[in-house]
C-alpha positions in Angstrom: 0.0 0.0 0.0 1.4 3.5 -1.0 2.2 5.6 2.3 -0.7 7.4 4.0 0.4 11.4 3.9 -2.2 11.9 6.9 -0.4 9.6 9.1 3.0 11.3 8.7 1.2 14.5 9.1 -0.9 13.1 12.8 2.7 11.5 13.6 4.6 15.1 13.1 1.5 16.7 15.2 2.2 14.5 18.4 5.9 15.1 18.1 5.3 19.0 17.9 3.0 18.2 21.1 5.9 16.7 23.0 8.2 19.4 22.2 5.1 21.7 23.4 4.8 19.6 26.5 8.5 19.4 27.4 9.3 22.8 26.9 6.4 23.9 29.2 8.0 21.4 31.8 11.1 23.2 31.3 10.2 26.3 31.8 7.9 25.6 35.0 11.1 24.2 36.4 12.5 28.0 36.6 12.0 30.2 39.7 9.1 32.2 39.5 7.8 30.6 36.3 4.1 29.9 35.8 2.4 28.3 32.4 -0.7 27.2 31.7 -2.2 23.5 33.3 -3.5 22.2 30.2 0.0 22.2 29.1 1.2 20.0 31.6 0.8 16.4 33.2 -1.2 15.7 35.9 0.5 15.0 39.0 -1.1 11.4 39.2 -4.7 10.3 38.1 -6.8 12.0 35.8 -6.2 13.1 31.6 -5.3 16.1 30.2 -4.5 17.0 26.4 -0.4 16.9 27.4 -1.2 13.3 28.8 -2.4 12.1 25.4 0.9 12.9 22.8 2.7 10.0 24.3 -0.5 7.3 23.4 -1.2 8.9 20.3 2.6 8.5 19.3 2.4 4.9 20.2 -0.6 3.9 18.4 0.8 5.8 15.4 3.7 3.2 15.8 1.5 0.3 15.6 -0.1 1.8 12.3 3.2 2.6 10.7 4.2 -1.2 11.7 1.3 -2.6 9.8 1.3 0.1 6.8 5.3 -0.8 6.1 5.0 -4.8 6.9 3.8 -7.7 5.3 1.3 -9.7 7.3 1.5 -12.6 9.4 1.1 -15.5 7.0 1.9 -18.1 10.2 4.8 -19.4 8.9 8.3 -18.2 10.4 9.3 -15.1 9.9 12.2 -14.1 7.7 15.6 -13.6 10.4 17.0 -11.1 8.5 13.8 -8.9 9.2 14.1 -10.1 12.5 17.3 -9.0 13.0 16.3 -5.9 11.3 13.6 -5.4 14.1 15.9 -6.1 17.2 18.8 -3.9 15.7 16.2 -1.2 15.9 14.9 -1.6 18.8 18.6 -1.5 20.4 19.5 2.0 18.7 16.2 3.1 19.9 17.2 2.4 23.6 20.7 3.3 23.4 19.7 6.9 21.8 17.2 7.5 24.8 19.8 6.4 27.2 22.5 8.8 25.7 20.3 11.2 25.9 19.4 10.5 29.6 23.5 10.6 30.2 23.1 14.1 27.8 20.4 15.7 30.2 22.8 14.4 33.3 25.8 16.2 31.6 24.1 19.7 31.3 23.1 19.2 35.4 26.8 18.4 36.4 27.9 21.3 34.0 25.5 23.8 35.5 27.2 22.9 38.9 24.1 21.1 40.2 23.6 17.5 42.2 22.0 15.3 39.9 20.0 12.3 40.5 21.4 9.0 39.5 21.4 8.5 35.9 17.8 7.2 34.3 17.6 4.4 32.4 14.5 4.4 30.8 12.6 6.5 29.1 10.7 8.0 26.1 12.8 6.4 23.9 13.5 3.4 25.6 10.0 2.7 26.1 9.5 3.2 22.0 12.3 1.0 21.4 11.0 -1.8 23.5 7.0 -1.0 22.0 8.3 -1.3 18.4 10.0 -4.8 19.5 7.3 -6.5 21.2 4.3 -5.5 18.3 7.2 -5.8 15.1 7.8 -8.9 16.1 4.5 -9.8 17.3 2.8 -8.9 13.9 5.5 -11.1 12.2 4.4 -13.8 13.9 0.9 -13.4 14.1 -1.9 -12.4 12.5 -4.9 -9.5 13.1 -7.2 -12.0 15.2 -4.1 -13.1 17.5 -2.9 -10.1 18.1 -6.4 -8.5 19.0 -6.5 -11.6 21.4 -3.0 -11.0 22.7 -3.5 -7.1 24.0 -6.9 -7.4 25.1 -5.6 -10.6 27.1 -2.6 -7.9 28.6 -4.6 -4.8 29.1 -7.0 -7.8 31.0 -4.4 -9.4 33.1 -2.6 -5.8 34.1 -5.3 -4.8 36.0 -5.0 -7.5 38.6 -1.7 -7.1 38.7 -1.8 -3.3 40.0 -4.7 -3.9 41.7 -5.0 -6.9 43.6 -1.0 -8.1 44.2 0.3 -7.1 47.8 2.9 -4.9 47.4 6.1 -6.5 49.3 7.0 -4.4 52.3 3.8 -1.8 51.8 0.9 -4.5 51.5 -2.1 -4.0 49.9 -1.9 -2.2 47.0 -3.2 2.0 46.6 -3.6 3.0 42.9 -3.7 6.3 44.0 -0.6 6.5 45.9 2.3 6.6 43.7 4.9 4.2 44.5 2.4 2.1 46.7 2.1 -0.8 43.4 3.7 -3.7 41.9 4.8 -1.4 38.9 6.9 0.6 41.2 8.1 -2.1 43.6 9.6 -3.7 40.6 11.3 -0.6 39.2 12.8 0.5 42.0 13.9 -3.3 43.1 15.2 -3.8 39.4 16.3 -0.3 39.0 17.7 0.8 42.6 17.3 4.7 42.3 18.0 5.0 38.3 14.5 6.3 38.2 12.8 9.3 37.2 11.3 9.5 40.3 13.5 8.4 43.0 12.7 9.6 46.4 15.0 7.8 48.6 13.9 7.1 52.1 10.4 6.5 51.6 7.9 4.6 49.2 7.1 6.7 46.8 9.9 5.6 44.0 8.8 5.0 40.3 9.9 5.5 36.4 6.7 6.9 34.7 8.1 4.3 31.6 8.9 1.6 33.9 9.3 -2.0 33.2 5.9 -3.6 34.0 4.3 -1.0 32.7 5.5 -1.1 29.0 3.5 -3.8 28.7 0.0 -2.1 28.4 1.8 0.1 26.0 3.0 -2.9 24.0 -0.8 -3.6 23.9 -1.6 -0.2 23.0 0.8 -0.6 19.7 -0.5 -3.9 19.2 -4.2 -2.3 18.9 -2.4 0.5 16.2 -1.1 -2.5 14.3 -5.0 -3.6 13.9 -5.8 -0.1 13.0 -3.1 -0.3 10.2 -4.3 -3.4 8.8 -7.7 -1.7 8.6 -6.0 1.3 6.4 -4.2 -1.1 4.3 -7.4 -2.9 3.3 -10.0 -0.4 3.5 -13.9 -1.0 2.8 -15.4 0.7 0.0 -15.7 4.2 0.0 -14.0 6.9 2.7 -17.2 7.4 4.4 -17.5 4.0 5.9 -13.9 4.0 7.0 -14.3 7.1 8.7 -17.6 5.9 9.9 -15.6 2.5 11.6 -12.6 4.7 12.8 -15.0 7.5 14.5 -17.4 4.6 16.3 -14.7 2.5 17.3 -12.9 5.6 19.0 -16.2 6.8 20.6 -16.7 3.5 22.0 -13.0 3.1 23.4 -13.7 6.5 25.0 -16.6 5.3 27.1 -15.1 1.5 27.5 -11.8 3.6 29.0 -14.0 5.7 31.0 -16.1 3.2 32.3 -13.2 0.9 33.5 -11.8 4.0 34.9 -14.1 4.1 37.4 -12.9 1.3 39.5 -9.3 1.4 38.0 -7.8 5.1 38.0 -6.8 6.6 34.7 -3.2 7.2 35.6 -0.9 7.5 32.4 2.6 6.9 34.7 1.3 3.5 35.2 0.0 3.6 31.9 -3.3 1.7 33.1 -5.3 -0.3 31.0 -7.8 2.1 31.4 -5.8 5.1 30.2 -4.7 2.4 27.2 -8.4 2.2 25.9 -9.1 5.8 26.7 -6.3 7.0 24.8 -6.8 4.8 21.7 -9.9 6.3 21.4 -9.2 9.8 21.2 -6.4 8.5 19.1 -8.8 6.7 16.5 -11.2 10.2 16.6 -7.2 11.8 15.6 -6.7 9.5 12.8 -10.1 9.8 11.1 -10.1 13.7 11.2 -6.3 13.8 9.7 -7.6 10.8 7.1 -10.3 13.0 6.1 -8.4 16.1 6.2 -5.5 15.0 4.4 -6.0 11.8 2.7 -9.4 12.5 1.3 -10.1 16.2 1.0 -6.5 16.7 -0.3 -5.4 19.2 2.2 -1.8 20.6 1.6 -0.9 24.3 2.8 2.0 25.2 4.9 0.0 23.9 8.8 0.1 20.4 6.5 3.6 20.7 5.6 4.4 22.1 8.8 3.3 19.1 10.2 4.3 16.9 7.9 8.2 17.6 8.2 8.0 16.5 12.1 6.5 13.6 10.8 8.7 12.1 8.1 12.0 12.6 10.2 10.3 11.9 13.8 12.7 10.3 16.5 15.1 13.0 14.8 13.3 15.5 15.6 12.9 14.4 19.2 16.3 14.0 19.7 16.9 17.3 18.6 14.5 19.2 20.9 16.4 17.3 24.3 20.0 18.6 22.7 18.4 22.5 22.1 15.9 23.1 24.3 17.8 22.2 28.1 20.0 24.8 27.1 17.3 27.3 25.5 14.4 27.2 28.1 16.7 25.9 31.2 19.1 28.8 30.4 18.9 32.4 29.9 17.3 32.6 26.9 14.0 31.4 28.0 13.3 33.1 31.3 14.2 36.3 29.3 12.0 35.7 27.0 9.4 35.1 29.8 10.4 38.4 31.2 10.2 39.9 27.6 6.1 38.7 27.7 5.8 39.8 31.5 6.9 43.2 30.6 4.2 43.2 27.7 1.9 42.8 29.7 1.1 39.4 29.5 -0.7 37.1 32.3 2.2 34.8 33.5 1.1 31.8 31.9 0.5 33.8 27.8 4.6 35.4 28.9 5.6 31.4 28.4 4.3 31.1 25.3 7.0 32.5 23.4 9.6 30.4 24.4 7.4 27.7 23.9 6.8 28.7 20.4 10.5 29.7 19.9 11.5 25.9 20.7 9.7 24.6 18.3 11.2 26.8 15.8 14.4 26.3 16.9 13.9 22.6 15.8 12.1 23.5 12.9 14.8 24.8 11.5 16.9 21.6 11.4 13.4 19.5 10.4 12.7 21.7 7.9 15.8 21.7 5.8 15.4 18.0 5.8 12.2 17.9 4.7 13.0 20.5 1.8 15.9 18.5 0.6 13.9 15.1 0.9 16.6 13.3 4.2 14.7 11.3 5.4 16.8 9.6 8.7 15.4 6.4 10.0 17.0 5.4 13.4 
């Protein structure tokens, strides 16, 4: 199947939303710096529009797995693709952990204490996503692997919910750290975490080890999504119709389940999972209809578009210039700049907000204009 321009374009939107996201951590880091909520994480439970780049990124995966693959047939995969896969998956999670050491670098530079060095991570957790469903949708096919992440998102909620926590006891959903997700990260991981509050219970990675499993599952439901695009029913409409009614319904399956296990997206629940997927499906028809079938193609597409086609570049770019930009002078100046404008405290961080994205649209741009495309 030729490649789907809309999903490059939905793909370059979430990345732009994570360097939105980041930058607005960044800056609400700095003394005296204030942003607006909605452009933040929650602290714990609950769903805001910054909590939903990272799901919409992974389901995106999943599609682009199944749009650039040849299904499952059942018999044995082909090794070299295999190896292709793994190889992958290992610069994936070598990149986020350079990175990691990067972001450590700029703290011991800046003459600060920094934490012990992270392990996971974005990346990390992307790597290890793209293993698990690559190889999963070598080996099996669209009914299988429906079966297999309905049958994780199933048995994770036990898991967090009913297994005693060793040392702490029963287990509190809405108590970070007090979980078998945590326990396990911090036992496994010591304090390489990116929330490691030594002394007391409340230690966890927000990608941590058990919990990359419901986001396997949550690539593994893309991958379905994929094989949908690649053999579509007759006529846009009734795609549309099928990608708009199965997000609608994974909205209220999500927030239905959510009322008995908390939507918490650093424990990536299974809850959040079908949540998530749905808004993501209600995403991926509006871009299909936008881009694929009315033909859209001004500069907000291209825009867009350029994030999309050199992605994980792109992301690594914004952790190299944006610590220094926003955690440095240049962005509580420019805060000061809007302050003195007379700006409300959260519109005075725009502008450095929009300035990192331009910063790395520079870079993304060129690329895009000259056609470099760099697959990691």
């Amino acid at each position: 199947m030729g490649r789907l321009r809309s999903i490059d374009v939905l793909r370059g939107a979430t990345v732009v939303g994570m360097i939105v996201v980041n930058a607005a951590a960044m800056l609400e880091r700095g003394e005296g710096v204030s942003t607006y909520p909605v452009l933040l994480h929650v602290a714990w439970d609950g769903c805001r529009p910054a909590d939903l780049v990272f799901p919409f990124f992974l389901l995106i995966l999943g599609i682009s797995i199944s749009l650039a693959s040849r299904p499952s047939d059942g018999s044995s995969p082909d090794r070299t693709q295999t190896r292709q896969i793994v190889r992958r998956s290992v610069r994936l999670i070598s990149l986020g952990v350079g990175l990691n050491a990067y972001a450590y670098g700029l703290l011991w530079l800046a003459g600060m204490d920094p934490p012990a060095l992270r392990v996971l991570g974005v990346l990390q957790r992307i790597g290890l996503c793209y293993l698990g469903a690559a190889l999963a949708y070598r080996w099996i096919g669209t009914v299988g692997r429906a079966a297999l992440a309905v049958a994780i998102l199933l048995a994770y909620w036990p898991l967090l919910s009913l297994v005693p926590v060793p040392g702490l006891g029963a287990p509190d959903l809405w108590m970070p750290g007090q979980n078998l997700s945590a326990w396990i990260d911090a036992t496994v991981l010591g304090t390489h975490l990116d929330v490691s509050n030594v002394g007391d219970a409340s230690a966890y990675d927000s990608e941590g080890i058990l919990s990359t499993l419901p986001a396997i599952a949550q690539v593994l439901l893309g991958t379905l999504v994929g094989d949908r695009l690649r053999s579509p029913p007759s006529g846009s409409v009734r795609l549309l119709a099928e990608l708009t009614g199965a997000g609608v319904l994974l909205i209220a399956l999500g927030g239905a389940w959510g009322t008995v296990l908390p939507t918490v997206k650093k424990l990536w629940t299974s809850s959040y999972v079908l949540s998530t997927t749905g808004g993501a499906l209600l995403a991926t028809a509006l871009a299909y209809a936008l881009v694929d079938v009315r033909g859209w193609r001004g500069a907000a597409v291209r825009f867009q578009e350029a994030f999309g086609r050199n992605a994980i570049t792109a992301y690594v770019l914004h952790i190299l210039l944006l610590g220094p930009l926003l955690a440095g002078p240049p962005g509580p100046v420019l805060y000061a700049v809007g302050l003195g404008m007379g700006l409300s405290a959260p519109a005075a961080s725009l502008p450095p907000i929009v300035a990192g994205v331009a910063v790395v649209f520079v870079p993304i741009g060129l690329l895009y204009r000259r056609r470099w495309f760099i697959r990691i």
